[in-house]
C-alpha positions, 0 to 999 in steps of 0.5 A, spaced: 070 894 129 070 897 136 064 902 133 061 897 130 060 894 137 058 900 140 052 901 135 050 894 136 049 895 143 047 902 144 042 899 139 039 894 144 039 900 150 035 903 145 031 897 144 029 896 151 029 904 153 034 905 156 037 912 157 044 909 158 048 903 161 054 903 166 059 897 164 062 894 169 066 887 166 072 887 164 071 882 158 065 888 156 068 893 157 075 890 153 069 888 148 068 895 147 073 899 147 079 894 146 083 896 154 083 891 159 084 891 167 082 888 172 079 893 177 080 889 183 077 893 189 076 899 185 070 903 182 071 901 174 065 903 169 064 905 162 058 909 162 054 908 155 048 914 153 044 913 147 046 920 146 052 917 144 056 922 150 060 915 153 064 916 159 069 911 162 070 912 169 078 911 171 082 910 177 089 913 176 092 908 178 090 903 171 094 905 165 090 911 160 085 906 155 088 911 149 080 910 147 076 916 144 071 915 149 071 921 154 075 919 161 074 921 167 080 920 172 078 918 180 083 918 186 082 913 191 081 919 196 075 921 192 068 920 193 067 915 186 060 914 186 058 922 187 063 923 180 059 917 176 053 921 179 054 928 177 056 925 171 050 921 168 043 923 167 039 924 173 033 921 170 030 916 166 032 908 165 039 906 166 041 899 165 047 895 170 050 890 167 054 884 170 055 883 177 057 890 180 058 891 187 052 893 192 057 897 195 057 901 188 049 900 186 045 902 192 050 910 193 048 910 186 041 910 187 042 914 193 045 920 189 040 918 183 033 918 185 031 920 180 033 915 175 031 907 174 036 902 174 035 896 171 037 889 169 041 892 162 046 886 161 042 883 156 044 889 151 051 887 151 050 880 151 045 880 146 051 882 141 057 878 145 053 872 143 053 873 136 061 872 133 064 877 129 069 873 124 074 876 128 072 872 134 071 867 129 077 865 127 080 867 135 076 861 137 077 856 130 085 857 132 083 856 140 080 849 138 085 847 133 090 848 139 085 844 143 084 839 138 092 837 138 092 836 145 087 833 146 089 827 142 096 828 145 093 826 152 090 821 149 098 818 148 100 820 153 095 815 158 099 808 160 099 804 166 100 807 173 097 813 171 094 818 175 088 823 173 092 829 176 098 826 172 094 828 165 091 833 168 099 836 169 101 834 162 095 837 158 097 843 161 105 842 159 102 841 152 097 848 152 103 851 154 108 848 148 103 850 143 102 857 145 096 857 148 095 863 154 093 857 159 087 853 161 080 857 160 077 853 166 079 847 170 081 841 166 077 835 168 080 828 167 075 822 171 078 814 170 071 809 172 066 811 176 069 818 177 066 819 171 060 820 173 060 826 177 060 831 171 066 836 176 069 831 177 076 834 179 083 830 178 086 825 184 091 820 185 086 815 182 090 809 178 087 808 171 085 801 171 084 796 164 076 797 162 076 804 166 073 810 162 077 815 161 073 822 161 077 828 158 074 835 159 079 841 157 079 847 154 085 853 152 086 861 152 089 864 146 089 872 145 083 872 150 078 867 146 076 860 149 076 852 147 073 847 151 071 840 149 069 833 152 072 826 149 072 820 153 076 814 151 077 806 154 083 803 157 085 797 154 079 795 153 071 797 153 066 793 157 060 792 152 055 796 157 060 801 156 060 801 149 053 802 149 052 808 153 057 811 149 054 810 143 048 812 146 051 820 147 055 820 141 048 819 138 045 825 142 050 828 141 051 827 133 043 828 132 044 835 136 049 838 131 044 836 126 039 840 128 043 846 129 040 852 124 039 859 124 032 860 127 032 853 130 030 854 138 035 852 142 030 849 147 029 844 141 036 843 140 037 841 148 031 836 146 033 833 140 039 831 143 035 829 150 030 825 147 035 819 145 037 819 151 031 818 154 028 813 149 034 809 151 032 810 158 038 814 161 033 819 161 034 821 169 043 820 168 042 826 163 044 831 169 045 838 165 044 842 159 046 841 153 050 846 152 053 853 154 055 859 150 063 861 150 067 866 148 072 870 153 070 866 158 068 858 157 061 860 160 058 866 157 051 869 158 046 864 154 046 856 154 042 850 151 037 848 155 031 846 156 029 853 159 032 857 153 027 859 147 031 863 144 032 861 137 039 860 135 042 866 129 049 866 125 055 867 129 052 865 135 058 860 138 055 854 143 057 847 147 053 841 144 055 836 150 050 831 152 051 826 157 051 820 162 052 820 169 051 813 173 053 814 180 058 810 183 059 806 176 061 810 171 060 817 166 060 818 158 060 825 155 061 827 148 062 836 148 064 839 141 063 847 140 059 849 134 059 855 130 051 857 127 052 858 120 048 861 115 045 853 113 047 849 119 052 850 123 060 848 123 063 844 129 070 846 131 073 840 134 075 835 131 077 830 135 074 824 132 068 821 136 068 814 135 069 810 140 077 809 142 081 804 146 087 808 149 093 804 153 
C-alpha cells in the first residue's frame, strides 16, 4: 500500500515537472510512510525524487520510522536546512508541500539558488483525496460510530438542557464506543444560535419549538466522521418545517447528482439551485461540501468555485444550509463515498424531519 502511495504521488511530481518534493505534514508524511510525529518546533521532511532516491529528514529526539527510505539524522545543535540542502538537488523544480515554516523555506532558497521551488502540494493531495479500500472501510467505521451517537444525543435532549450539556455527552458517548475523540469541535445550536454555522455551545436552554442544530463528527485509527442533523424540541413551527424540508431537498438532490466525471461546481449548484428557487438563496452562506480524511477538512471542497470533476474514492461532505439570523439555522450534512455509478452515503441517520423531547 505504502508503495502503491508513493508511486502514485512520484507520478503526479513527474506530471508537473518536478525534480523532487519536500513533505512537511505530518498526516502526508504517515500517509507515505506509515510513521507518524508531531515535530512540534523541529526541521521534519521526507524528501521525495522522482529518481526515486527519498530521504527523510529526522531529528534524534523522534522515534526511528523503521522505513526503508534513507534517513538522515539532525542534532538540534546542527544547521538542519544546510543537511537538507547538501542533500538534495541543487538544480531543477521542487515542489513544497503544506504549510512549512518560512523560517525553514527562505534559508533553503538561500542555500539552493540554483533550484525553483514551487507550490508541490497538489501532488499528494491529488492522491490523498482518492481513497483506497483501506481508508474506506476506516471511514464507514467512523460514520457508524457517528451515526450511534448521534442518534444517542438525540435521546438524550430534555428539558433544561444546555448546549454544552449535549456537547459534553456526545463526547462521553464517542469515547464509550471506542472512537479516539472528536475530529473537530462539536456544534450544538438551540433556536436562533442555529443561524450562525460556528455556533460554539453555551448555557443556553432549549426551549419548546427551538431547532436543535447537531453538527459532530469522530476520530477512529486516524480517519474522521463529520455529520450535521437538526431536529425540533416538542414541537415544530410550520415556518421551520418548511425551511427544513427546503435543505433536505438540496441536500437529497445533491447526492443524486453525485458521479464520477460530474463537476463538483455542478454538484454545489444542484443543491444551491433549490435553495435559491425557494428564495433562501442569500441564507445559503458557504460551500456545499468539504473533502475529509485524516483531517475533517482536506485539501478539495464542493463549491461553486471547484471544477474539477468528482472520481472514484474521492470521499466529500454534502451539507447545504439555511442560516436566518437572529431567527434560526437548518443544516443537513452527510459524507459520501463516489462509486463507480453514483455515490454511497455514510451516514445513516434518517433525514425526515424529527421531533425530539
Amino acid at each position: 500500500m505504502i508503495r502503491t502511495r508513493l508511486d502514485a504521488v512520484c507520478s503526479a511530481m513527474a506530471g508537473q515537472k518536478l525534480d523532487g518534493l519536500i513533505v512537511s505534514d505530518p498526516q502526508s508524511i504517515w500517509y507515505l510512510t506509515g510513521f507518524y510525529t508531531e515535530p512540534y518546533e523541529r526541521l521534519f521532511v521526507l524528501y521525495l525524487s522522482t529518481d526515486g532516491r527519498h530521504k527523510f529528514f529526522l531529528n534524534r529526539l523522534f522515534a526511528d520510522p523503521g522505513s526503508a527510505v534513507e534517513k538522515i539524522w539532525i542534532n538540534d545543535a546542527d544547521d538542519g536546512i544546510r543537511i537538507v540542502a547538501d542533500n538534495t538537488v541543487r538544480t531543477g523544480r521542487v515542489g513544497i508541500d503544506k504549510n512549512w515554516p518560512a523560517r525553514f523555506l527562505l534559508p533553503l532558497m538561500e542555500y539552493n539558488a540554483g533550484v525553483t521551488y514551487v507550490p508541490g502540494s497538489a501532488c499528494i493531495d491529488t492522491v490523498r483525496a482518492r481513497k483506497d479500500a483501506e481508508e474506506q472501510q476506516l471511514m464507514k467505521a467512523a460514520s457508524r460510530i457517528n451515526d450511534t451517537c448521534m442518534k444517542r444525543a438525540a435521546e438524550f435532549v430534555q428539558s433544561g438542557i444546555t448546549e454544552k450539556q449535549v456537547a459534553e455527552y456526545i463526547a462521553a458517548q464517542f469515547k464509550k464506543e471506542g472512537a479516539d475523540g472528536p475530529s473537530f469541535a462539536t456544534i450544538v445550536s438551540f433556536g436562533k444560535n442555529a443561524a450562525d454555522p460556528h455556533h460554539e455551545p453555551d448555557e443556553t436552554i432549549v426551549k419548546p419549538g427551538d431547532c436543535v442544530l447537531i453538527d459532530m463528527g469522530c476520530r477512529k485509527d486516524r480517519y474522521c466522521s463529520d455529520m450535521t442533523r437538526t431536529f425540533y424540541f416538542k414541537t415544530v413551527p410550520e415556518d421551520a418545517l418548511r425551511l427544513y424540508e427546503i435543505v433536505r431537498k438540496a441536500n437529497e438532490t445533491a447526492e443524486a447528482f453525485v458521479k464520477p466525471g460530474v463537476r463538483l461546481c455542478d454538484i454545489d449548484a444542484a443543491a444551491r439551485s433549490v435553495i435559491t428557487e425557494a428564495g433562501y438563496g442569500p441564507y445559503f452562506t458557504h460551500r456545499l461540501g468539504h473533502f475529509i480524511g485524516q483531517t475533517d477538512h482536506e485539501a478539495g471542497d464542493v463549491s461553486s468555485a471547484n471544477t474539477g470533476k468528482a472520481e472514484t474514492g474521492m470521499l466529500f461532505s454534502i451539507e447545504p444550509g439555511i442560516y436566518l439570523p437572529g431567527k434560526t439555522g437548518v443544516r443537513i450534512e452527510d459524507l459520501v463515498l463516489v462509486t463507480g455509478s453514483g455515490c454511497e452515503i455514510l451516514n445513516k441517520v434518517d433525514k425526515h424531519v424529527k421531533i425530539i423531547g
